[in-house]
N, C-alpha and C positions, 0 to 999 in steps of 0.2 A: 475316100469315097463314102458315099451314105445313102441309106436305102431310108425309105421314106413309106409309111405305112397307114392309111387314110381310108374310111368308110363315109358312105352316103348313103341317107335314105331309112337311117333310123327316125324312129318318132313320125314317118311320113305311114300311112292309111292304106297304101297299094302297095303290093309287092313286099320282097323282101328287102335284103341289104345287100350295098356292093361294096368289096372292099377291095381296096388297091393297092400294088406296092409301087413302088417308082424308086429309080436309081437317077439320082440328080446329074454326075457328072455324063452321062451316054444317055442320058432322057428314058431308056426303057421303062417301058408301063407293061402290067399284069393286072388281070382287076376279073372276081371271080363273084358267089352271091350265096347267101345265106336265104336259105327259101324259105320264102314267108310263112310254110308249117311251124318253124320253128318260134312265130309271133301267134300263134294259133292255139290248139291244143296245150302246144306244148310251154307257152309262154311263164306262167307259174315255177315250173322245173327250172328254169334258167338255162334251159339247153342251146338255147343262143348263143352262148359264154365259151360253152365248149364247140361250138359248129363255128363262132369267130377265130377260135384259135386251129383247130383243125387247117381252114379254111387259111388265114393267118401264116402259119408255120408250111403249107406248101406253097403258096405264092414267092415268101422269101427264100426256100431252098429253090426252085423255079427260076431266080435270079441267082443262084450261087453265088453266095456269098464270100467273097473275098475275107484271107486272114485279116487284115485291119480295116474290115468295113465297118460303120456304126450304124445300127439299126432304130429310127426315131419311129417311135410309134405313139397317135393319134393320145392324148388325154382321155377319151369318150369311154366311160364305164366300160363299153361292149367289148374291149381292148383287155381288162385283169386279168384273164386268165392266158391269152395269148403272151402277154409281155410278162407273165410268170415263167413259161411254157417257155418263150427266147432263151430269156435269162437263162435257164438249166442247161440250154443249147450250147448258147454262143456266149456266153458268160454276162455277170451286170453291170459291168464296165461298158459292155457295146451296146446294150439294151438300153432306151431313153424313152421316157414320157415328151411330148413336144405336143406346142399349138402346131398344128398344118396349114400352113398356108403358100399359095402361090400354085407353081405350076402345080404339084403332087392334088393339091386340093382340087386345081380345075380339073383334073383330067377323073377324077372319080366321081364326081358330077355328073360332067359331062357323060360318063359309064353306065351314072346311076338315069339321070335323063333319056338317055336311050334304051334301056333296058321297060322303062315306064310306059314310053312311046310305042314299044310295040305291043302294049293292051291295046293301045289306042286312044291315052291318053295326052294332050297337049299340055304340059307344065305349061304354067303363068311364066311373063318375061320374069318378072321382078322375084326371083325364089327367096329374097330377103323378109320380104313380109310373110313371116313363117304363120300367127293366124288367117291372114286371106287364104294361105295355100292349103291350110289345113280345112279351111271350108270349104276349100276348091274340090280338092280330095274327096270329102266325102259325098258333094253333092253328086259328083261322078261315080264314087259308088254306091251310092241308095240309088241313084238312075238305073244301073245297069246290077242290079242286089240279085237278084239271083242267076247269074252266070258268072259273077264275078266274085261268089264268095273264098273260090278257092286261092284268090291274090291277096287279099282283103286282112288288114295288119289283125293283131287284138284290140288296139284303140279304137276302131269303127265298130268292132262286134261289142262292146261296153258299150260305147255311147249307144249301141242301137236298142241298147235290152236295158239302160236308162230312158231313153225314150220311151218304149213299150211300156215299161213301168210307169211313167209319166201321165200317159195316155191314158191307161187303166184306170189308177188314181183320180185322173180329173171327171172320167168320167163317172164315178159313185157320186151319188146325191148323198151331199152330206148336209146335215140339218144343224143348226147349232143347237146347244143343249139345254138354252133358255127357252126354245119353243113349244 
């Protein structure tokens, strides 16, 4: 048997993250979320790493894991400390880095999509073209910027204070220095 370990909705503009465990042979899915405070404030600190593994390590005991289950878990950075954290559990024989794909990937999507939807916003069909959606993203949150700061990833709050800077910038008159 093998447990299967899968996040969505990093690097996206709204919300936080979902993460999900799924057990292949009996289909069970769990999928719980790392709140976007943690891309906020706190993002600097890397407290994300520790809130994936918290988050991480109760999802898999939530599935009780069987003595010879193997636990594959996602490649994605947001994973190191969690698949440390296994390891010292369930030992590093059962612990595995893996691509995810297939059912495990769809259904934390799909977790992550519904959890988005109920801001109110409509993902794009095609979530492949990852710049459209990130333009998608944030044009829906500069629309709706002040009720909606407190979903609001760190990558929208930079580019918004790149902007501002921008703005500032362009508008000094600046003269060149042969004049």
């Amino acid at each position: 048997m093998t447990i299967i370990v899968d996040d969505a909705g990093s690097g996206d503009l709204l919300f936080g993250v979902v993460i999900g465990v799924y057990r292949e042979e009996t289909s069970e899915f769990k999928y719980d979320l790392i709140d976007v405070r943690f891309y906020q404030e706190l993002f600097c600190e890397k407290t994300y790493l520790q809130e994936a593994s918290r988050v991480t390590s109760q999802l898999v005991a939530a599935l009780k894991v069987k003595p010879d289950e193997e636990i594959h878990v996602c490649q994605g950075c947001i994973f190191d400390v969690a698949v440390a954290d296994l390891q010292k559990v369930y030992g590093e024989e059962r612990v595995s880095r893996v691509k995810v794909t297939g059912e495990a990937q769809r259904l934390v999507e799909i977790a992550y999509l519904d959890e988005i939807r109920n801001l109110g916003y409509e993902p794009l069909a095609e979530r492949e073209a990852k710049r459209r959606i990130f333009l998608d993203l944030l044009r829906y949150a500069m629309v709706r910027e002040a009720n909606f700061y407190k979903f609001q990833d760190t990558t929208e709050l930079l580019l918004s204070r790149k902007m501002l800077y921008d703005k500032i910038n362009k508008s000094k008159l600046r003269r060149p220095i042969w004049s």
